[in-house]
Backbone bond lengths (Angstrom), bond angles and torsions (degrees), N, CA, C in turn:
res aa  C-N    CA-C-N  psi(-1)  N-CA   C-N-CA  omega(-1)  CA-C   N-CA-C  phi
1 X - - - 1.452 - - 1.526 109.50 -
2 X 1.306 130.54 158.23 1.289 126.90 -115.03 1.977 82.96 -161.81
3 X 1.232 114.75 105.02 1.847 109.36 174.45 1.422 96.39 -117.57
4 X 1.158 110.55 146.97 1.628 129.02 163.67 1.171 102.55 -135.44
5 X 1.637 89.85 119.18 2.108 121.74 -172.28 1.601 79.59 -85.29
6 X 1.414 89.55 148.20 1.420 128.12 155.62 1.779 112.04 -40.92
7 X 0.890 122.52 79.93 1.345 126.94 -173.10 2.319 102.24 -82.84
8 X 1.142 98.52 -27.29 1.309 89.44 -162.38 2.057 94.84 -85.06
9 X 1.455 93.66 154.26 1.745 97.79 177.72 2.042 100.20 -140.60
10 X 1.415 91.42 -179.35 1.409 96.33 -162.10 1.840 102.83 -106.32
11 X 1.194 101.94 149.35 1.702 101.00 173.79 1.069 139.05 -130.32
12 X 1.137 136.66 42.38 1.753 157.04 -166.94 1.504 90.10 -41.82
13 X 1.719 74.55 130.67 1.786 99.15 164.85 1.371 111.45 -171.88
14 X 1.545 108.62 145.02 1.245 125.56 174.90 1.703 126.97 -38.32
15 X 0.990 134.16 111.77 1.867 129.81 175.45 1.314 104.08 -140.86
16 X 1.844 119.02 136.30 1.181 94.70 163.52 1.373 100.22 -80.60
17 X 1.730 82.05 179.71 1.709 95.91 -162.26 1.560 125.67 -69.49
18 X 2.075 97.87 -27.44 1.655 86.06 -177.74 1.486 101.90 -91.29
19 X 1.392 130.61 -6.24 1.743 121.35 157.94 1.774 97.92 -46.59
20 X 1.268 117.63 -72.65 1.863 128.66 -170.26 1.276 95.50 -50.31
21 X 1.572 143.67 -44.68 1.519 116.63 159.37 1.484 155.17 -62.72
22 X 1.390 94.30 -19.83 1.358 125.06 -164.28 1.765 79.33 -90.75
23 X 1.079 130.70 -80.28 1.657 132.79 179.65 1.895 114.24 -33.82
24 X 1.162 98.93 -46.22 1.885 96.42 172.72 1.607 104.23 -71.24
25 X 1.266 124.95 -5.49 1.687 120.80 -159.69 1.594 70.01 -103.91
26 X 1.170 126.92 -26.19 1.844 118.18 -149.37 1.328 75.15 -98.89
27 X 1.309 150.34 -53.65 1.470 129.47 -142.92 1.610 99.19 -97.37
28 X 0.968 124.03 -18.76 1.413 129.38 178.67 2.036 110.11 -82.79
29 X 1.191 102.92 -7.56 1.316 105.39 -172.41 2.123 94.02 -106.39
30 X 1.160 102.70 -6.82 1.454 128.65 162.28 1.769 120.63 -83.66
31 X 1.307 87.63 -19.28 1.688 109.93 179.28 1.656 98.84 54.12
32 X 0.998 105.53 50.25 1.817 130.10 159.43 1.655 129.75 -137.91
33 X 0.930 103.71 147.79 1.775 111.90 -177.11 1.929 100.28 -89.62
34 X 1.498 105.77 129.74 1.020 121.51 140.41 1.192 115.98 17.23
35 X 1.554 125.98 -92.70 1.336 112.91 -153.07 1.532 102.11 -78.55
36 X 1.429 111.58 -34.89 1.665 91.12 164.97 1.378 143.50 -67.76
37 X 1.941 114.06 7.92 1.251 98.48 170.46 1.667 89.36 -109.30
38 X 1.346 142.60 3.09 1.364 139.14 152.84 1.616 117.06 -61.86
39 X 1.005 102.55 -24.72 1.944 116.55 170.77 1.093 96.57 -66.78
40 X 1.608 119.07 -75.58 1.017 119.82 -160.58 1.259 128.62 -50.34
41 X 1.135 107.19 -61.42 2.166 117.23 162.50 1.492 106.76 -37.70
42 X 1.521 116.66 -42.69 1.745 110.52 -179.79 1.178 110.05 -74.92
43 X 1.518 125.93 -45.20 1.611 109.56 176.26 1.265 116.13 -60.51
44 X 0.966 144.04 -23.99 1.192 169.80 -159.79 1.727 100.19 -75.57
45 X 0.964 141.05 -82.38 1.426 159.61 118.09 0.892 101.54 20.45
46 X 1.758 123.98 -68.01 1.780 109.96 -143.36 1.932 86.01 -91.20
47 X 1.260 100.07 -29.80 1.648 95.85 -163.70 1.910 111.25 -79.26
48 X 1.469 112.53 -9.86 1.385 119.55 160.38 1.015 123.20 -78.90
49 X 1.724 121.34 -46.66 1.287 136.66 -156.92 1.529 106.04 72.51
50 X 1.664 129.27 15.72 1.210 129.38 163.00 1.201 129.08 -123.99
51 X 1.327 133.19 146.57 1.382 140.34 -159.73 1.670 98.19 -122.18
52 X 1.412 119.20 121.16 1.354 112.65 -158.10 1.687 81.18 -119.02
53 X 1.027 127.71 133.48 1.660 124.88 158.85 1.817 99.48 -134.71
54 X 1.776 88.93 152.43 1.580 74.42 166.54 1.925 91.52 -119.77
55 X 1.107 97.49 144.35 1.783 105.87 -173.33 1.947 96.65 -124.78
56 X 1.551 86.85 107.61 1.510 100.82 161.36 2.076 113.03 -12.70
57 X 1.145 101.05 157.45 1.684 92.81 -175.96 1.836 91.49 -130.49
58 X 1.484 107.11 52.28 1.565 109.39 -177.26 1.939 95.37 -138.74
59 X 1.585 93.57 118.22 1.872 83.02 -179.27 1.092 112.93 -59.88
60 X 1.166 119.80 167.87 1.293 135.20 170.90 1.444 112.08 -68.60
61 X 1.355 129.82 178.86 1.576 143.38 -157.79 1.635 85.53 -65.22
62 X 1.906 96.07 -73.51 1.242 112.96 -176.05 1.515 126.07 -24.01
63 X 1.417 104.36 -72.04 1.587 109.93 176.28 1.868 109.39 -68.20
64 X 1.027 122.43 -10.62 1.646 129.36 170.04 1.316 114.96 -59.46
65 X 1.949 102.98 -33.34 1.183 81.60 -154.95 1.902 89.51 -114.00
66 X 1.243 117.39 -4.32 1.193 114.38 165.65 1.729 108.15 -70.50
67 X 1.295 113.02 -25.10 1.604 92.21 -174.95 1.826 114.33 -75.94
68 X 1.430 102.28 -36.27 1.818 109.05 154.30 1.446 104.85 -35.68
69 X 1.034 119.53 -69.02 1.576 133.48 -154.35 1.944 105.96 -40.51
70 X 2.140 95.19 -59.35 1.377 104.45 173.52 1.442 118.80 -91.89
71 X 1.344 128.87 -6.51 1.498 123.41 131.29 1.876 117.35 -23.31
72 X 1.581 97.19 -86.43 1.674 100.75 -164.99 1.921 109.94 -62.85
73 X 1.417 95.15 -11.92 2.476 91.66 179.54 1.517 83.38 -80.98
74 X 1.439 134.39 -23.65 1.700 116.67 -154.89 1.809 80.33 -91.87
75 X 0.911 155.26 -80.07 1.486 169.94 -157.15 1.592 96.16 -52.54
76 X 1.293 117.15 -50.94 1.570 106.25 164.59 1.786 134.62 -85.49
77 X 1.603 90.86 10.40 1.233 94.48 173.96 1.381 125.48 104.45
78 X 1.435 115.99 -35.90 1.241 124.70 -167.57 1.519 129.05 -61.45
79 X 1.545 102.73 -9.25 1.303 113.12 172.33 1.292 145.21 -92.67
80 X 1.100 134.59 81.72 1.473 147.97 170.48 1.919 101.05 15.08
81 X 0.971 117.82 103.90 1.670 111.40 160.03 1.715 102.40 -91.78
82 X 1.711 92.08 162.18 1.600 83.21 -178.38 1.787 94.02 -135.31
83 X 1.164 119.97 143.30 1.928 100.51 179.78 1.544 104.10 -86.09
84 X 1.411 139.90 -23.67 1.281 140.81 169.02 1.338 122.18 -137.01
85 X 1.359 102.53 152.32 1.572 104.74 -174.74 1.780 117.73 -66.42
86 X 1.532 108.89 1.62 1.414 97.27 -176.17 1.842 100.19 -108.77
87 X 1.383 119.39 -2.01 1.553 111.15 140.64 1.317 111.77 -91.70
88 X 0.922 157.08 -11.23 1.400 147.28 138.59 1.727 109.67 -18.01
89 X 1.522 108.60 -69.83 1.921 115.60 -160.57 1.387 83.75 -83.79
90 X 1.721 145.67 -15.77 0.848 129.45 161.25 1.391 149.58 -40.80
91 X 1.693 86.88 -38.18 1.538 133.61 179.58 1.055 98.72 -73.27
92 X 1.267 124.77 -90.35 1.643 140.60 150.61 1.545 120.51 9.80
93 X 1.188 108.86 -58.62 1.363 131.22 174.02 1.559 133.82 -42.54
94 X 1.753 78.10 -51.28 1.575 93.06 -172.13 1.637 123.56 -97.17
């Protein structure tokens, strides 16, 4: 006689919700459910040892608007120039 254990388990995790909609509209337009294209990307992973993403090459708001920020202190001056990196840790240092 012949048993097959429960091999499958459960995995809670945080998403907001219109990412978790927008992804079931994406995996269903795959003509697949959810947790099988979340399988898939994880088997994928453990059995490479690689995590492939492709991440937009546009900063975010956040870092957008900090680079303005040290843009207009460098143009108004406010920013420390240094001529070498060993007054730099100098700076740093003290």
């Amino acid at each position: 006689m012949t048993t097959t254990a429960n091999t499958k388990t459960l995995l809670t995790i945080k998403i907001d919700k219109k990412l978790k909609k927008r992804a079931e509209e994406t995996a269903a337009a795959f003509g697949l459910p959810l947790g099988t294209m979340v399988n898939s990307l994880l088997r994928e992973t453990v059995e490479t040892g690689r995590l492939e993403l492709n991440i937009a090459p546009y900063p975010s708001a956040r870092l957008r608007k900090a680079i303005s920020e040290a843009e207009r202190e460098y143009v108004q001056g406010k920013l420390k120039v240094y001529t070498s990196a060993k007054e730099l840790v100098k700076e740093l240092s003290s």
